[in-house]
C-alpha positions as CSV (number, residue, x, y, z in Angstrom):
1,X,95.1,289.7,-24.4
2,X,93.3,291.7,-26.8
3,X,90.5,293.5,-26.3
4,X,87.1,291.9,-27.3
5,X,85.5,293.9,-30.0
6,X,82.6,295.7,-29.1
7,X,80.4,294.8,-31.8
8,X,80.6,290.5,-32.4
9,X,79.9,289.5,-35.9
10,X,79.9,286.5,-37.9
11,X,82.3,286.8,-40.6
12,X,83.6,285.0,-43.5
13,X,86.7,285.7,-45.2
14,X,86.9,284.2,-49.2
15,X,90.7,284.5,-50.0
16,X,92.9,281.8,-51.8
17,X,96.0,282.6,-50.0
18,X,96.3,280.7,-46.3
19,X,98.5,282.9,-44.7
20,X,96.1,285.6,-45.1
21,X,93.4,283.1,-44.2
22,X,94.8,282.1,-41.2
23,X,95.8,286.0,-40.1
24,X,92.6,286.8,-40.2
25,X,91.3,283.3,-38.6
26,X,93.4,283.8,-35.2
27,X,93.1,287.1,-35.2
28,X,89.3,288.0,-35.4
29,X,88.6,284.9,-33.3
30,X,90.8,286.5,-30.7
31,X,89.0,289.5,-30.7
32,X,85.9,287.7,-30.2
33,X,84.6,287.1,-33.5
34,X,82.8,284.3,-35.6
35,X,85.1,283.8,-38.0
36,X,84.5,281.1,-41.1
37,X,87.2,280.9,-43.7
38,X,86.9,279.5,-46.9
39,X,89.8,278.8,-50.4
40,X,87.1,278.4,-53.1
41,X,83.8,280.3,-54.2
42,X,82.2,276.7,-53.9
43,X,83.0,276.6,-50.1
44,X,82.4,280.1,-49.8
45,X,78.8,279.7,-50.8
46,X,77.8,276.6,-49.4
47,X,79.3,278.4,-45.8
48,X,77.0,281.2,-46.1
49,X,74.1,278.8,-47.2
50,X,74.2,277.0,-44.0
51,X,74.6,280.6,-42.1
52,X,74.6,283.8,-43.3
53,X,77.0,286.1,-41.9
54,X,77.0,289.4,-40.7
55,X,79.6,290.8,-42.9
56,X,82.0,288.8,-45.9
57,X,85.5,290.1,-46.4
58,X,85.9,289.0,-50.1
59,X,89.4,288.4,-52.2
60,X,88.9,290.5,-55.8
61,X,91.6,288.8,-57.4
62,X,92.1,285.0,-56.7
63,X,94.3,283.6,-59.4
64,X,91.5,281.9,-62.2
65,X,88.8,283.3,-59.6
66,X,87.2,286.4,-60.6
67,X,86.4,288.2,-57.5
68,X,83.8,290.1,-59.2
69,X,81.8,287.7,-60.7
70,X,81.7,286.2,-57.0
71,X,80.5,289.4,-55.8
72,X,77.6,289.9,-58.5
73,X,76.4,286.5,-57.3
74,X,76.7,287.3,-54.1
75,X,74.6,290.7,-54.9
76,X,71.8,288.0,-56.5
77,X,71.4,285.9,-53.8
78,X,72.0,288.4,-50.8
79,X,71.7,291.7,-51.6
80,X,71.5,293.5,-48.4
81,X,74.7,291.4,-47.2
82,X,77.7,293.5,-46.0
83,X,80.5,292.4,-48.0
84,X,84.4,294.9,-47.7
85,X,86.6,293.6,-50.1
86,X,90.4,293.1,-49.9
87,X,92.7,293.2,-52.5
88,X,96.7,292.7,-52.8
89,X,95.9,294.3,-56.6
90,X,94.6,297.6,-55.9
91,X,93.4,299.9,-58.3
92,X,91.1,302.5,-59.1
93,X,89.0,300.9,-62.0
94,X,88.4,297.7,-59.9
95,X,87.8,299.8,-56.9
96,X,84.8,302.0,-59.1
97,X,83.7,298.8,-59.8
98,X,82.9,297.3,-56.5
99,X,81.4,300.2,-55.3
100,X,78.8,300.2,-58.1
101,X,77.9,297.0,-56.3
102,X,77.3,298.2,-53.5
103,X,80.8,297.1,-51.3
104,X,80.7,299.1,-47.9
105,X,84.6,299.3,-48.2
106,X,87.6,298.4,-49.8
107,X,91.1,297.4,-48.0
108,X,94.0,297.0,-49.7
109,X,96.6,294.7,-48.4
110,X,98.8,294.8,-46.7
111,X,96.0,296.3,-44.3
112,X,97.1,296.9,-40.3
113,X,94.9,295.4,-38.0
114,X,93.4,299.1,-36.7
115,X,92.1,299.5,-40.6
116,X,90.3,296.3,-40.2
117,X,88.7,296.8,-36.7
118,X,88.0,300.1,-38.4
119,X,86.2,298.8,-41.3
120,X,84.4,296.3,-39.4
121,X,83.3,298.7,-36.4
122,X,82.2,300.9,-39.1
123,X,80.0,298.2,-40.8
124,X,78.7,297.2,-37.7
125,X,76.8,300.8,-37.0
126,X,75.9,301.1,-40.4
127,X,74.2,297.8,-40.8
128,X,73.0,297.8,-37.1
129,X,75.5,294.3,-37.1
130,X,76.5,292.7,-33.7
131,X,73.1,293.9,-31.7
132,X,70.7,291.7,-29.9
133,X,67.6,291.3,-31.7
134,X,65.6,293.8,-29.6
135,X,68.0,296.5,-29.9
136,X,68.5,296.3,-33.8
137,X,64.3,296.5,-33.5
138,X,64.5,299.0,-31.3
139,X,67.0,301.1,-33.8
140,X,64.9,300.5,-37.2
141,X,61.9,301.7,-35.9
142,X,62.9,304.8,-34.7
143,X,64.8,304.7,-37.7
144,X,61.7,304.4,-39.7
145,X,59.4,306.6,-38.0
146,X,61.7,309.4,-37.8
147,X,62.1,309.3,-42.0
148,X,58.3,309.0,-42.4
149,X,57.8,311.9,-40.8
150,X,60.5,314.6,-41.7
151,X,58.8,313.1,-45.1
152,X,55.9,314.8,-44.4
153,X,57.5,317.3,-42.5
154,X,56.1,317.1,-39.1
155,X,57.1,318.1,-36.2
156,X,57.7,315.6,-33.1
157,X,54.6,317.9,-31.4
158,X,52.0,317.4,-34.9
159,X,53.6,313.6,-35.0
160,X,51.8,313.8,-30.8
161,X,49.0,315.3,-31.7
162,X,47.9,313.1,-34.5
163,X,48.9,309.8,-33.1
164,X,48.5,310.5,-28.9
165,X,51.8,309.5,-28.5
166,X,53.1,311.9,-26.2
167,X,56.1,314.1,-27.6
168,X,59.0,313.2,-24.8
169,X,57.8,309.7,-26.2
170,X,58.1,310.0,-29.4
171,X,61.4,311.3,-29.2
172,X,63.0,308.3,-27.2
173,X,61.4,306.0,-30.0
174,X,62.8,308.0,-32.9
175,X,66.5,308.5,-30.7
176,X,66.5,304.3,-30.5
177,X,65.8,304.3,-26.6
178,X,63.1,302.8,-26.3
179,X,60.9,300.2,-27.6
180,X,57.2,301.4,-28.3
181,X,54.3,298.9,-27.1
182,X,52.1,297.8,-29.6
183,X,49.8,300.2,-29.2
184,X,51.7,303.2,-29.9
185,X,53.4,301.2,-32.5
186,X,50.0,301.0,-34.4
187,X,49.0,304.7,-33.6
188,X,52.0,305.9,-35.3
189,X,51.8,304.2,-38.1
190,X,48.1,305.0,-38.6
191,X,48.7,308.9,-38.4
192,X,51.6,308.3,-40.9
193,X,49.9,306.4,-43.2
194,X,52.6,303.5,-43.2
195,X,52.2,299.4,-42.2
196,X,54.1,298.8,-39.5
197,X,54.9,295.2,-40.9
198,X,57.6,297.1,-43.3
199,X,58.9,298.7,-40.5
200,X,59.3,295.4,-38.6
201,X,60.3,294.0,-41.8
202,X,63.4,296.1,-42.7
203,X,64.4,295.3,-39.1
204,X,65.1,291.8,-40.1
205,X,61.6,290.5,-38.2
């Protein structure tokens, strides 16, 4: 039995060849993933209309399909999505090429299954994929409050004095520990300067 993978995401997997669709199908699934695969750009898109995954492992060459041309529309419509593309083609000039568009990585096939799990465990901490709601808040605020204030250069101690928030405090919020209440929320953000509706925001709320 394999082990289940310690960060579950949704995942879909655009590649014209069913072997490799079906590898990755079984496989993933096993490992206790949400995995959607899909032939055609046309299924690919209508897939992630009805539910956006976590993270898209894209084909770049498909035959007539130009892999890139899926992945600029795929930049359009979703442009914090999480997309690694696989290849059978590999090459330096399409690999520059994905990367200006933003691809977190690139595998080139044949790929062992450690590479993947690798890739995707990767992505997952990155993107702050696979994490219950509460903890993926809990991480973007402290995320956010930490980079507003080595902005303005502050220590945790002038962060407490300006705000009330108590340093040992502060720290646990920046470190992802814990969750501020409301209140502290809002004295933060006043003594930064910042709306804490773009902090919730960029935590997906």
């Amino acid at each position: 039995m394999p082990e289940p993978a310690a960060y579950p995401l949704s995942i879909v997997a655009l590649d014209d060849d069913a072997d490799f669709r079906q590898f990755i199908g079984v496989t993933l699934s096993a490992e206790g993933h949400d995995v959607r695969t899909v032939a055609t750009p046309d299924e690919f898109f209508a897939t992630c209309e009805r539910s956006l995954p976590d993270v898209v492992l894209l084909d770049i060459k498909m035959g007539d399909v130009n892999g890139e041309e899926v992945l600029a529309d795929i930049r359009r419509r979703w442009s914090r999505l999480c997309v690694i593309v696989v290849t059978g083609y590999p090459s330096l000039d399409s690999m520059r090429q994905t990367f200006k568009q933003d691809v977190f990585d690139y595998l080139s096939k044949p790929f062992s299954l450690d590479e993947l799990r690798s890739a995707l465990a990767q992505a997952a901490e990155a993107f702050g994929l696979g994490q219950r709601p509460q903890d993926r808040l809990r991480s973007e605020l402290g995320r956010q409050i930490r980079l507003a204030r080595t902005e303005r250069s502050w220590t945790l101690k002038e962060l407490s004095e300006l705000s009330g928030v108590s340093v040992s405090q502060l720290s646990s919020i920046e470190r992802g520990t814990h969750l501020p209440s409301l209140e502290s929320l809002l004295a933060v953000a006043q003594a930064l300067g910042r709306h804490p509706s773009s902090w919730l925001e960029s935590a997906g709320f």
